[in-house]
KOLROSE-883971 format. One line per field, with one value per residue (C-alpha): residue number from 1; residue in three letters; x, y negated, z negated. Coordinates in steps of 0.5 Angstrom, whole numbers. Example, Ala and Ser with C-alpha at 12.3 -4.5 7.8 and 13.67 -1.06 7.14 Angstrom:
<nufis>
num: c(1 / 2)
residuo: c(ALA / SER)
u: c(25 / 27)
v: c(9 / 2)
w: c(-16 / -14)
</nufis>
This chain:
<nufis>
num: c(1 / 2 / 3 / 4 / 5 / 6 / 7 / 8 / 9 / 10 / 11 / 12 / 13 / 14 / 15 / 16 / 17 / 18 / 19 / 20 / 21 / 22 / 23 / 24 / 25 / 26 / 27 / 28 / 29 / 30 / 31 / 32 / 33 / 34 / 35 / 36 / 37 / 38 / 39 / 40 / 41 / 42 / 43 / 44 / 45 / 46 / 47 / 48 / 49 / 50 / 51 / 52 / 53 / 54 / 55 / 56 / 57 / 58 / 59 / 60 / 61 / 62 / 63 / 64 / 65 / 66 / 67 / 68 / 69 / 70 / 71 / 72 / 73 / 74 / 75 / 76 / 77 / 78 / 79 / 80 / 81 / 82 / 83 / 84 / 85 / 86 / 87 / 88 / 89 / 90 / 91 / 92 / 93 / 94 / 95 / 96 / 97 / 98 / 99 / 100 / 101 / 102 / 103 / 104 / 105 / 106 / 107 / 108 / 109 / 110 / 111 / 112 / 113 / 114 / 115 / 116 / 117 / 118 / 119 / 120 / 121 / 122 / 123 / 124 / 125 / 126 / 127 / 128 / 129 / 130 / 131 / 132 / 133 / 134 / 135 / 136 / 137 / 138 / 139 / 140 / 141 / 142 / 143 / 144 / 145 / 146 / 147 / 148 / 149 / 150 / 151 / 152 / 153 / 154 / 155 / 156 / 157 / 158 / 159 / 160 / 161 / 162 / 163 / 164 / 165 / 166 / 167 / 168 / 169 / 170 / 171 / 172 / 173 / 174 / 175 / 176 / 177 / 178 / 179 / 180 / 181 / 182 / 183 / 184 / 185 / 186 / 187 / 188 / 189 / 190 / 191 / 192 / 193 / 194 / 195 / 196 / 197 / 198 / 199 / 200 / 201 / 202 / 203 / 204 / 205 / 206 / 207 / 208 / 209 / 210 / 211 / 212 / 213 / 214 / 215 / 216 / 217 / 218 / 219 / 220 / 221 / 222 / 223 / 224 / 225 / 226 / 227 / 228 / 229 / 230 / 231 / 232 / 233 / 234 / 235 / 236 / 237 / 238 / 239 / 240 / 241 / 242 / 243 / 244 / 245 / 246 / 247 / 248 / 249 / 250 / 251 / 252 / 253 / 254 / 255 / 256 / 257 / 258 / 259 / 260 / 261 / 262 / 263 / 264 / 265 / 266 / 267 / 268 / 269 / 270 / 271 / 272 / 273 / 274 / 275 / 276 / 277 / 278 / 279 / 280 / 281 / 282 / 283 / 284 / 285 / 286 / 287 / 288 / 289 / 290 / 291 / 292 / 293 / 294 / 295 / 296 / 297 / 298 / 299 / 300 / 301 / 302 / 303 / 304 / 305 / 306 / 307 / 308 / 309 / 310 / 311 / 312 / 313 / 314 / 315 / 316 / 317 / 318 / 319 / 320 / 321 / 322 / 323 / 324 / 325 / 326 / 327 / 328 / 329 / 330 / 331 / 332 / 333 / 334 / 335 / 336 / 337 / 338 / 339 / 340 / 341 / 342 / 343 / 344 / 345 / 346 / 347 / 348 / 349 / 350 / 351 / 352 / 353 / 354 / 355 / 356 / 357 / 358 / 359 / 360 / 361 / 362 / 363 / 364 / 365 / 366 / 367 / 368 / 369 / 370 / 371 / 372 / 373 / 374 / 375 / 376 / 377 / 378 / 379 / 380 / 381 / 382 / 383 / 384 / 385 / 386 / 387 / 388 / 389 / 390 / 391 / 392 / 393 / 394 / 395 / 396 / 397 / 398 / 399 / 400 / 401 / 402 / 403 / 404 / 405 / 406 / 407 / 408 / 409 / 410 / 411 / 412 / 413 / 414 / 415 / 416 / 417 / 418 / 419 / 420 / 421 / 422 / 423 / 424 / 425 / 426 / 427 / 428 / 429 / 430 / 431 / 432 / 433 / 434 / 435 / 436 / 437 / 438 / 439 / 440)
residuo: c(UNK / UNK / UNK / UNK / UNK / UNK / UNK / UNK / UNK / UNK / UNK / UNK / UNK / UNK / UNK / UNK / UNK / UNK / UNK / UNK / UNK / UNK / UNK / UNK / UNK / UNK / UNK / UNK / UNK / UNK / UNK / UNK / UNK / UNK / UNK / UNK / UNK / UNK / UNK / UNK / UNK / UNK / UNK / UNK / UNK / UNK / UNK / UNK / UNK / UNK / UNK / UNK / UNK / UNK / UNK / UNK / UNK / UNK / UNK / UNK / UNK / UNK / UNK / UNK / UNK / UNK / UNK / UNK / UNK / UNK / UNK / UNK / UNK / UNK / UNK / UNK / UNK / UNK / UNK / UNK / UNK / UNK / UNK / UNK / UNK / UNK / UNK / UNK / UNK / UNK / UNK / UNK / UNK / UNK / UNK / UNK / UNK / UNK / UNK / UNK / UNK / UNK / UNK / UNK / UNK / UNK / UNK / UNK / UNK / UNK / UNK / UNK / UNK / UNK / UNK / UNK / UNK / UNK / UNK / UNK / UNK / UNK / UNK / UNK / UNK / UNK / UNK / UNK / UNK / UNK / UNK / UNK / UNK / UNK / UNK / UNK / UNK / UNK / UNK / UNK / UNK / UNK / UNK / UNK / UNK / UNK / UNK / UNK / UNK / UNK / UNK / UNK / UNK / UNK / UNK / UNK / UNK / UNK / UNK / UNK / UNK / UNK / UNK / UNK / UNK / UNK / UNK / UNK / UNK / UNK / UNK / UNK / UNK / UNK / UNK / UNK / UNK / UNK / UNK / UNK / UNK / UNK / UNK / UNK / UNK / UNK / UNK / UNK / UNK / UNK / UNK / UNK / UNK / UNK / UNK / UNK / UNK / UNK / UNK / UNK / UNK / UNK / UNK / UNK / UNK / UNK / UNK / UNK / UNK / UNK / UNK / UNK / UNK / UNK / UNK / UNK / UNK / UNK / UNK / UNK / UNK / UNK / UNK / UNK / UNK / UNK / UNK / UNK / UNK / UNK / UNK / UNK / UNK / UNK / UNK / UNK / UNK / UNK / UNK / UNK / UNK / UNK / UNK / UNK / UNK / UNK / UNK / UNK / UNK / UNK / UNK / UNK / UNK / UNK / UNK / UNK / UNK / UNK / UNK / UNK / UNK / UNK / UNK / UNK / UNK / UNK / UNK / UNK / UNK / UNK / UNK / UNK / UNK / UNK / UNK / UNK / UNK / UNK / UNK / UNK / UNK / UNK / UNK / UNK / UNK / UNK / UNK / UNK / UNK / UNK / UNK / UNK / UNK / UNK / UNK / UNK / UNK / UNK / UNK / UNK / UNK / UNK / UNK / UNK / UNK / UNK / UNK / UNK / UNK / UNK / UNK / UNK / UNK / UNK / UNK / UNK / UNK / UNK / UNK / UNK / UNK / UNK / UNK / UNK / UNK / UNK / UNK / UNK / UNK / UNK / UNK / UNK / UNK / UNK / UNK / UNK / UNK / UNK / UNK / UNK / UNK / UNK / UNK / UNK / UNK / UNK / UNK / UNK / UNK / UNK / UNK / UNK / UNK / UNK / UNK / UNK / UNK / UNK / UNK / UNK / UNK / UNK / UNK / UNK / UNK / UNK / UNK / UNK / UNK / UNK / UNK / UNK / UNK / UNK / UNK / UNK / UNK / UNK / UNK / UNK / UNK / UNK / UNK / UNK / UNK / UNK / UNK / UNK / UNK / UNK / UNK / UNK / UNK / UNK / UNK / UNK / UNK / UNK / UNK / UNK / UNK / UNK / UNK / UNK / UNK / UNK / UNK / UNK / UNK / UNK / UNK / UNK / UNK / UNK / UNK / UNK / UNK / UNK / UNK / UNK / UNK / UNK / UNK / UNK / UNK / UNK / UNK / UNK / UNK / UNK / UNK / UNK / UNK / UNK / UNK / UNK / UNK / UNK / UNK / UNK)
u: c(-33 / -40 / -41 / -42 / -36 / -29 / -23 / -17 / -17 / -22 / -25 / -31 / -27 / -28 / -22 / -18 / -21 / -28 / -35 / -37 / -41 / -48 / -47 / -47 / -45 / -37 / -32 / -27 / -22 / -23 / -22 / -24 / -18 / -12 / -7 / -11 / -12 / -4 / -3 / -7 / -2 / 4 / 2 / 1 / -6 / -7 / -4 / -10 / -10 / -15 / -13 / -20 / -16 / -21 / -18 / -16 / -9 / -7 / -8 / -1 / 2 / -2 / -5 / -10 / -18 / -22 / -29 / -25 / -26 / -19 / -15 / -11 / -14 / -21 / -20 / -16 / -23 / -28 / -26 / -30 / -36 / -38 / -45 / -42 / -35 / -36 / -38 / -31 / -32 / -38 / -38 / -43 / -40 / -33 / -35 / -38 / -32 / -25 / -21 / -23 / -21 / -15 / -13 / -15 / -11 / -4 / -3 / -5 / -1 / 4 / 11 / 8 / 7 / 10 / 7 / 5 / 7 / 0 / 3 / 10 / 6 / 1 / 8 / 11 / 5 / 6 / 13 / 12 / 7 / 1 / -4 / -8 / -11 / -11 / -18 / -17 / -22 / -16 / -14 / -7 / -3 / 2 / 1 / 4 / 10 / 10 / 13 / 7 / 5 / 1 / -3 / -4 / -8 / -15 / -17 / -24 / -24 / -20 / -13 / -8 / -3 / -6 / -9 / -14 / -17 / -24 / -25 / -21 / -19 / -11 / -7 / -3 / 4 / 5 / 11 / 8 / 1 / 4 / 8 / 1 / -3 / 4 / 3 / -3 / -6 / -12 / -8 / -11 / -9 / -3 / -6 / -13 / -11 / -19 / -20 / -19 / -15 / -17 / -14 / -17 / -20 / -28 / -33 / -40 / -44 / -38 / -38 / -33 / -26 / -27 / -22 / -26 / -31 / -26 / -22 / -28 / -27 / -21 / -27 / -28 / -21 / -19 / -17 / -16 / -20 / -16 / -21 / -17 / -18 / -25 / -32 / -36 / -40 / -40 / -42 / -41 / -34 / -37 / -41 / -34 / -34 / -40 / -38 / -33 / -34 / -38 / -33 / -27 / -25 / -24 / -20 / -23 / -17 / -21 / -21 / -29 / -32 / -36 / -40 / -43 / -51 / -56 / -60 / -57 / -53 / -49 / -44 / -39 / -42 / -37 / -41 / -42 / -50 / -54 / -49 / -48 / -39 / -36 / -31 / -30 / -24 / -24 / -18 / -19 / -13 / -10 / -8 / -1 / -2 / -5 / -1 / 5 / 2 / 0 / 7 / 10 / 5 / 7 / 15 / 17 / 16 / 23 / 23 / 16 / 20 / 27 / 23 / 19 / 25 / 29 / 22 / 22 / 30 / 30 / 23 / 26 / 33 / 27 / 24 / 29 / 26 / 23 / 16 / 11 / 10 / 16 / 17 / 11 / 14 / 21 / 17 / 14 / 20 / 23 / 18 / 18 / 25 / 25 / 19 / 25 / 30 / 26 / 24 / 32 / 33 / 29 / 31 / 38 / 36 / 32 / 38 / 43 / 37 / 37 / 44 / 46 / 41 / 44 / 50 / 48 / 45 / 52 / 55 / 50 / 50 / 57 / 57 / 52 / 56 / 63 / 59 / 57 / 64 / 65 / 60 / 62 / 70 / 66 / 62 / 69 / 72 / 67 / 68 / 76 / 75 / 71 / 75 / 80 / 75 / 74 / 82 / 83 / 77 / 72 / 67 / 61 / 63 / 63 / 57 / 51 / 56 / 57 / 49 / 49 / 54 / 51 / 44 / 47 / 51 / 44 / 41 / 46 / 46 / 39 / 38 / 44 / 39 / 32 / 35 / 39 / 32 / 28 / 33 / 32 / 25 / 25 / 30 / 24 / 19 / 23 / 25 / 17 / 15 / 20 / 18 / 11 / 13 / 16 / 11 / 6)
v: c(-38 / -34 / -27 / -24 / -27 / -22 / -23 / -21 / -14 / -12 / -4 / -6 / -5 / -13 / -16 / -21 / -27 / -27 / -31 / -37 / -37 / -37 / -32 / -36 / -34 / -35 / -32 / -28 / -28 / -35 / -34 / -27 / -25 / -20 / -26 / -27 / -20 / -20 / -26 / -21 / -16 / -21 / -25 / -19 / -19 / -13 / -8 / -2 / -1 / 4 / 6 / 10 / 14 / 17 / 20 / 14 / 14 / 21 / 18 / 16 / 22 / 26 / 30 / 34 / 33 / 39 / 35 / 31 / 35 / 36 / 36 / 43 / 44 / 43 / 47 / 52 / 53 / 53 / 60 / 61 / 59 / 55 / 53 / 46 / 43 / 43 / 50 / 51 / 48 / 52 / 58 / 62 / 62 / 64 / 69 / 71 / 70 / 68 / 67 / 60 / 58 / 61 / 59 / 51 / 52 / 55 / 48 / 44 / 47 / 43 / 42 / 41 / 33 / 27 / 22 / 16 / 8 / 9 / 15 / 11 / 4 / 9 / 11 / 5 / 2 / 8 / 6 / -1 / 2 / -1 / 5 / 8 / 13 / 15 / 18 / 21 / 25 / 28 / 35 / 35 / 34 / 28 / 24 / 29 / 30 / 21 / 22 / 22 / 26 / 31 / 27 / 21 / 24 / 25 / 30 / 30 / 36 / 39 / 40 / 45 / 45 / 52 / 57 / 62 / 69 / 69 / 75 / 76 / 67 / 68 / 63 / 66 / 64 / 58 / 60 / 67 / 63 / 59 / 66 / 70 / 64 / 63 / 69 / 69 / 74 / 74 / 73 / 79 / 78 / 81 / 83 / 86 / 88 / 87 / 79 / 75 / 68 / 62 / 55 / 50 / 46 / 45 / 48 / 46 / 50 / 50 / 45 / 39 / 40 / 39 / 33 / 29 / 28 / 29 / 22 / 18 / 14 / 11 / 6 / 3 / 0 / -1 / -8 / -8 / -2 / -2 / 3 / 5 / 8 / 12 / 11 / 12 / 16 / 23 / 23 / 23 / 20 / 14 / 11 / 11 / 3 / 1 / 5 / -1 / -7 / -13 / -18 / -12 / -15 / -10 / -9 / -6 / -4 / -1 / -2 / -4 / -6 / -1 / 0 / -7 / -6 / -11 / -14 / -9 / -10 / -3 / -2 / -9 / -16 / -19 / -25 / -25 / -26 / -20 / -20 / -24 / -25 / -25 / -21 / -17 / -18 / -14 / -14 / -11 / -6 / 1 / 4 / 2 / -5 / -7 / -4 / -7 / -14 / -13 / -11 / -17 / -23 / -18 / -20 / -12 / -10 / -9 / -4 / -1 / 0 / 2 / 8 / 11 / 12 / 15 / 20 / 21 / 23 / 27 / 32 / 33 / 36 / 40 / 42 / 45 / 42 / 35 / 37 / 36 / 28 / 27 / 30 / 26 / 18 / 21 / 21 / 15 / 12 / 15 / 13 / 6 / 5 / 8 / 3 / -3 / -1 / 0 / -7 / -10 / -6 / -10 / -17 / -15 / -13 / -20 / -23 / -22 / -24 / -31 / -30 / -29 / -34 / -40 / -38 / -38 / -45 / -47 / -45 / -49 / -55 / -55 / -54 / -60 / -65 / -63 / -66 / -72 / -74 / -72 / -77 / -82 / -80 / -81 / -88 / -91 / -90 / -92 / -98 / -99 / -98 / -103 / -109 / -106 / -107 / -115 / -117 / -115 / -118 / -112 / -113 / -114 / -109 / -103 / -107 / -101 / -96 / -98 / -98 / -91 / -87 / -91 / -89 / -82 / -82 / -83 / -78 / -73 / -75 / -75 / -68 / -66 / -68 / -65 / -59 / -59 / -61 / -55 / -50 / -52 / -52 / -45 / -43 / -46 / -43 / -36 / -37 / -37 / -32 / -28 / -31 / -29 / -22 / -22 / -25 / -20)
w: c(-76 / -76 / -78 / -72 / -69 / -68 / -70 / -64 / -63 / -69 / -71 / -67 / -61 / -58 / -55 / -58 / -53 / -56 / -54 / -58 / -64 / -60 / -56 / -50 / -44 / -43 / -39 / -42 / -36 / -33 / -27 / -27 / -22 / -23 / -25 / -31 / -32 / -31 / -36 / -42 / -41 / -41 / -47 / -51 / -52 / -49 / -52 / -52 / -45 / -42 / -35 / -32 / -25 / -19 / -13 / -10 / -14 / -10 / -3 / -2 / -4 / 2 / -2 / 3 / 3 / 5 / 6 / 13 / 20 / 23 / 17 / 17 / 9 / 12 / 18 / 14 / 10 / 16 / 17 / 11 / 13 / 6 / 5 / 4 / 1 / -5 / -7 / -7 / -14 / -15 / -20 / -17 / -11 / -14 / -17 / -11 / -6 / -8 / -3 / -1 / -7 / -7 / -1 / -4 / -10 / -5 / -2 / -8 / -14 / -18 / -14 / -6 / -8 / -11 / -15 / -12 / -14 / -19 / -23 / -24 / -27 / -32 / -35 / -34 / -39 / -43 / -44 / -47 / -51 / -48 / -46 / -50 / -45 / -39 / -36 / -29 / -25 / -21 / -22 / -18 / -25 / -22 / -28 / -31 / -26 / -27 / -34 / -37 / -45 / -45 / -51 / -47 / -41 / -41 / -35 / -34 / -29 / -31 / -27 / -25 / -30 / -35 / -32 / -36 / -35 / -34 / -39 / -45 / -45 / -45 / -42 / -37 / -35 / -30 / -26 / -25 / -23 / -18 / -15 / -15 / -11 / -6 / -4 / -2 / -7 / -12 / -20 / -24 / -32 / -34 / -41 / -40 / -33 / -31 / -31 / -25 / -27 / -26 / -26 / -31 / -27 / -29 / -24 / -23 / -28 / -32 / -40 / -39 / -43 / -50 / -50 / -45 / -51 / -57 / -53 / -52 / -59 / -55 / -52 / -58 / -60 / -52 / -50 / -43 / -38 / -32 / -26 / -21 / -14 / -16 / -13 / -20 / -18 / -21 / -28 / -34 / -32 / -28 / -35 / -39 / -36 / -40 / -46 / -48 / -52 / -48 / -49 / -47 / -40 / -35 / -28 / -21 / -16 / -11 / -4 / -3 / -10 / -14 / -19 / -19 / -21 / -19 / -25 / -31 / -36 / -35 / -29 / -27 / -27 / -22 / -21 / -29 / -27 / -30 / -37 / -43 / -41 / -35 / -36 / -30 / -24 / -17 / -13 / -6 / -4 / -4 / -12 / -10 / -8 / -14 / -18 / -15 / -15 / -22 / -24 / -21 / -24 / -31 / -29 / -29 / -21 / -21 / -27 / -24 / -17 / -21 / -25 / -19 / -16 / -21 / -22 / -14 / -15 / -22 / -19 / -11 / -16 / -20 / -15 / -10 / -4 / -2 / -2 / 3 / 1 / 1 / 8 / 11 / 8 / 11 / 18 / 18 / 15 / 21 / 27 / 24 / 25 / 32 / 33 / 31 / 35 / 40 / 40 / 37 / 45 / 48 / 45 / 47 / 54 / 54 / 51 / 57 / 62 / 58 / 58 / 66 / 68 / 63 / 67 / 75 / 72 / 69 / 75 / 80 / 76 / 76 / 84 / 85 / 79 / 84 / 90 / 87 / 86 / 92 / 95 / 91 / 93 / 100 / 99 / 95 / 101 / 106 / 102 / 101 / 110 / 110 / 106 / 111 / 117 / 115 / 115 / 122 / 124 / 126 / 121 / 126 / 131 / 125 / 121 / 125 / 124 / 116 / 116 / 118 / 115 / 107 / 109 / 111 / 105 / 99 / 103 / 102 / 96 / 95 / 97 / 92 / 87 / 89 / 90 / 83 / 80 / 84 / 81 / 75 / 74 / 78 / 72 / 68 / 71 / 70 / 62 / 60 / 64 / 61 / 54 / 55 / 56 / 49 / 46 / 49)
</nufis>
């Protein structure tokens, strides 16, 4: 091995699977698909996983986007006449008019929504002892409420879980935050009587929490990045995933790829041309699809799906009430199953069609079999009169009547056929129309 070559998980922060001694191009995750990534994390080579989360990993939990016309937060704040949507998030213009934020900050506390199937497999990875930090850009606290340590989570914008005075610095009570903003009413500082209190939520024209720079030394030693429902496209969050080693392989969950840099070595190289490794993976999906996949190439998707449920239980007991999360997948879980037994109604009915029109055939059928042995009854009669006609010496004289009644005889039996075929083709012809009417 030559000096410049790392060893399995070194303090440079390399990966432990590393390039050849030349420096030659070489593919760190080969494919370069989610299986492989899975593989890292199955064999324990990954064992220093950095998850960076955008605000898709909240989606399933319902939480309002005041930026979409027609969603009741949006609507809500139009009577506000912001200049924009994100100055809710401007300093200036809070200061200048409280209530808007306010009014945002009441239908997203802590408490309204529930943690997704994301936030359950960050806590999951925790609990193996396989993260090593959680970047988010999300304010919403749900990694928190997933099980998530303090310690491990790295809001970059700041979230909802402390609340401080604007003028003397103190930390307000939690319970009685929340108590104020439900109300409807602007948080005045208990203690200096003057400050208004504002969540920890970073503001335009406002530093980023400390913590975000203290942690960015994790980038060094990770060795697996995982970036999960964001856009990368607010900084300085978004060139977080340039700050690990070049041989660090890293994962894109997203439903469209981002990130992608034509022509330079910064950003994701997915088609491994502008870098010097391919070590990059995209899988197309929701936060909640990839995570299920990944957990299930892992072998734990049971124990994922296990521990989320239990979360989802434990915080509806917390919180006294099933939060407005909960509420919305309940109704869609309900209209679901309407829509089923609706359609289960259907076959039934369909069922019974089939059914009654399988019995009238059943029924003809037997009626034309009765009328064949009757006409075979007939002909082996005819036949029995006959013989009798020969031995009394009449044979000539009924030979023109014997003709008649034979030939009278197939053509009954004739139309006893060609009737039972037409029934059974218009049987036919009804069982796939009602087929096609299912199908459709």
């Amino acid at each position: 091995m030559t000096t410049n070559q790392k060893t399995p998980l070194d303090n440079s922060g390399r990966s432990n699977i590393d390039g050849d001694s030349k420096g030659n191009k070489k593919k760190i995750l080969d494919p370069p698909t989610i299986e492989s990534v899975a593989q890292l994390i199955k064999t324990g080579k990954a064992k220093r996983i950095i998850v960076m989360a955008g605000a898709g990993i909240s989606t399933a939990a319902g939480i309002p986007d005041f930026r979409t016309p027609g969603t009741g937060l949006y609507d809500n704040l139009q009577k506000y006449n912001l200049p924009y949507p994100e100055a809710i998030f401007d300093m200036t213009y809070f200061k200048e008019n409280l209530e808007p934020f306010f009014s945002l900050a009441k239908e997203l506390f802590p408490g309204n929504f529930m943690p997704t199937l994301t936030h359950y497999f960050l806590t999951l990875l925790y609990r193996k002892n396989v993260l090593l930090r959680c970047f988010t850009q999300n304010i919403d606290t749900l990694e928190r409420l997933a099980g998530l340590p303090d310690e491990m989570i790295v809001e970059a914008h700041g979230s909802f879980a402390k609340s401080k005075c604007l003028k003397c610095k103190k930390f307000a009570d939690a319970a009685w935050m929340k108590e104020v903003v439900d109300k409807g009413e602007v948080p005045i500082c208990t203690s200096c009587r003057v400050g208004i209190v504002k969540p920890c939520i970073t503001f335009f024209g406002e530093a980023m929490p400390s913590k975000f720079f203290l942690r960015l030394g994790d980038f060094q030693v990770c060795d697996l990045l995982i970036v999960i429902g964001t856009s990368l496209q607010v900084q300085p969050f978004a060139s977080l995933v340039d700050s690990v080693g070049e041989k660090v392989p890293r994962l894109l969950i997203n439903l469209e790829k981002v990130g992608d840099i034509e022509l330079s070595d910064m950003g994701f190289d997915f088609e491994g041309r502008h870098q010097n490794y391919m070590r990059d993976a995209f899988y197309k999906g929701t936060c909640d699809e990839g995570v299920r996949k990944l957990a299930e190439l892992c072998g734990f998707k049971d124990e994922l799906l296990k521990v989320y449920e239990e979360g989802q239980e434990s915080l509806i007991k917390e919180f006294g009430k099933i939060p407005t999360s909960v509420e919305i997948a309940t109704k869609v879980e309900k209209k679901i199953k309407a829509e089923l037994e609706l359609t289960v109604d259907e076959i039934d009915q369909l069922a019974k069609i089939f059914e009654e029109k399988i019995k009238i055939k059943s029924e003809i059928s037997e009626e034309v079999d009765q009328m064949l042995k009757e006409f075979d009854e007939l002909k082996e009669k005819k036949s029995k009169d006959k013989e009798l006609l020969k031995e009394k010496g009449n044979e000539n004289k009924s030979n023109d009547k014997d003709d008649k009644d034979d030939k009278e005889l197939l053509n009954v039996k004739e139309d006893i056929t060609k009737s039972d075929k037409k029934e059974e083709e218009k049987g036919e012809k009804e069982e796939l129309k009602d087929t096609n009417f299912v199908m459709i």
